[in-house]
C-alpha positions as CSV (number, residue, x, y, z in Angstrom):
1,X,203.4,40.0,23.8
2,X,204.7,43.3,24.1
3,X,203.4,47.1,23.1
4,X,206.8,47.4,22.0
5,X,206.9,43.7,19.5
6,X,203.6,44.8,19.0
7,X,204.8,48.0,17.6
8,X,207.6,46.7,15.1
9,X,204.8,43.8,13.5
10,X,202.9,46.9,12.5
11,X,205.7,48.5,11.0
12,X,206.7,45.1,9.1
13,X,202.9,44.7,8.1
14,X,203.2,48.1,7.0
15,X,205.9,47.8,5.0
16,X,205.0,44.6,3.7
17,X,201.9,46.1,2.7
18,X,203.2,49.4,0.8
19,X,205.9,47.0,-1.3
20,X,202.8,44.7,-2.3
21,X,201.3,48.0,-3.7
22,X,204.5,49.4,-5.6
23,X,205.6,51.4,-3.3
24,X,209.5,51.8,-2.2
25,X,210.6,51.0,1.6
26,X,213.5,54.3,1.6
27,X,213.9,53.5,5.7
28,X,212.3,52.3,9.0
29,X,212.6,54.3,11.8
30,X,214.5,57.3,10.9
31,X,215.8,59.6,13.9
32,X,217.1,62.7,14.6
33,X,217.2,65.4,17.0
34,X,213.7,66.3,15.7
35,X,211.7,63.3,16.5
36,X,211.2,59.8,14.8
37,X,209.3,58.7,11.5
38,X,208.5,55.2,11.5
39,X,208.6,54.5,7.7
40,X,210.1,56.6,5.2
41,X,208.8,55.9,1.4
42,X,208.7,56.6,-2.4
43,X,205.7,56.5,-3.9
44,X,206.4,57.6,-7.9
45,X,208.0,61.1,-7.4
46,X,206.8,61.6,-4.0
47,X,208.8,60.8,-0.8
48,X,205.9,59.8,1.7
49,X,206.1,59.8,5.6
50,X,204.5,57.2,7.2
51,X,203.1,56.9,10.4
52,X,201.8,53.1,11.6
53,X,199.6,52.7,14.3
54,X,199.1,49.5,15.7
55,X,196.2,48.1,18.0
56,X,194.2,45.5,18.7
57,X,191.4,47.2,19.5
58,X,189.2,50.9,18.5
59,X,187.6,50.0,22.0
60,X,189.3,54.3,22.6
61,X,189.3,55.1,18.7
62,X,190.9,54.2,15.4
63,X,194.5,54.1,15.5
64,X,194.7,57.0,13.3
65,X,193.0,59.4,15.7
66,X,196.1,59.4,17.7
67,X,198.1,61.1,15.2
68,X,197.2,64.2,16.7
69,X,198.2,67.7,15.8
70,X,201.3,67.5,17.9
71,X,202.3,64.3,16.6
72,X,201.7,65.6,13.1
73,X,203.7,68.6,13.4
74,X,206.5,66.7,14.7
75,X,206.8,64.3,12.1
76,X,206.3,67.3,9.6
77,X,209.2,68.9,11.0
78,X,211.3,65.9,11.2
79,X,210.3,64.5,7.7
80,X,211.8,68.9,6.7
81,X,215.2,68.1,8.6
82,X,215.4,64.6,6.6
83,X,214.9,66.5,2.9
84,X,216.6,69.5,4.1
85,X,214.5,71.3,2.3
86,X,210.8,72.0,2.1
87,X,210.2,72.3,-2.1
88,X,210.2,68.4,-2.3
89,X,207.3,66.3,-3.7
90,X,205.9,64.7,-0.5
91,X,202.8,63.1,1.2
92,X,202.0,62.3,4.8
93,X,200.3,59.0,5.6
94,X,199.0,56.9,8.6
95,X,198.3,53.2,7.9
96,X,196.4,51.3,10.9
97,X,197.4,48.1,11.8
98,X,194.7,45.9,13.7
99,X,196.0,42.9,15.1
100,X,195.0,40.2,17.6
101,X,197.1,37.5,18.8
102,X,196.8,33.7,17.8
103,X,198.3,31.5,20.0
104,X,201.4,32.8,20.7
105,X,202.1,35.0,17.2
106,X,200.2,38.4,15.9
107,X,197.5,37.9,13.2
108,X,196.4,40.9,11.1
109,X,192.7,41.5,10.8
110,X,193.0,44.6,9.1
111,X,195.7,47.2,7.4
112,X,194.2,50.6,6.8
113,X,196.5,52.9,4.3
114,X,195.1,57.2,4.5
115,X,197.2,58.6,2.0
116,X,197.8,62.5,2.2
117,X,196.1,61.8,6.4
118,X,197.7,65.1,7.2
């Protein structure tokens, strides 16, 4: 298994997760000249920005302390070029994904959701 398969089960999990709870899947990886936001939702009113992290370990921290300040203001500024404008109702997120692998398929052991993470 891959970082990179690894990557998009977190990001299905994710989304998975945030429809269970009500919340609207808008788009998965949204790009653009300013950088990449993995998950793009509507919570309500609010558009929310969602960044998954995925590991199968905290053995060098939780997944959410790698959204650093660089990777926050990057998504800020790309989650800005996909409103084009800044007066909208929105909410930055991180949900952890922890995984480990059973036999030859991912198993979740646990999805973490920190609403307004940034």
């Amino acid at each position: 298994m891959t970082a990179k398969e690894a990557g998009v089960f977190g990001e299905t999990k994710a989304c998975e997760f945030l429809e269970k709870n009500g919340v609207a899947v808008l788009k998965r990886n949204f790009h653009c000249r300013m950088g990449e936001i993995d998950i793009i939702a509507k919570d309500g009113g609010t558009i929310v920005f969602v960044e998954v992290k995925t590991r199968a370990s905290k053995a060098y921290g939780t997944p959410a302390e790698f959204v650093d300040f660089k990777k926050q203001e990057k998504i800020t500024k790309t989650a800005l070029y996909y409103l084009g404008r800044d007066d909208a109702d929105m909410r930055f997120d991180v949900i952890e994904v922890m995984y480990r692998v059973c036999g030859d398929v991912f198993c979740v052991t646990e999805i973490n959701h920190i609403k307004s993470a940034f």
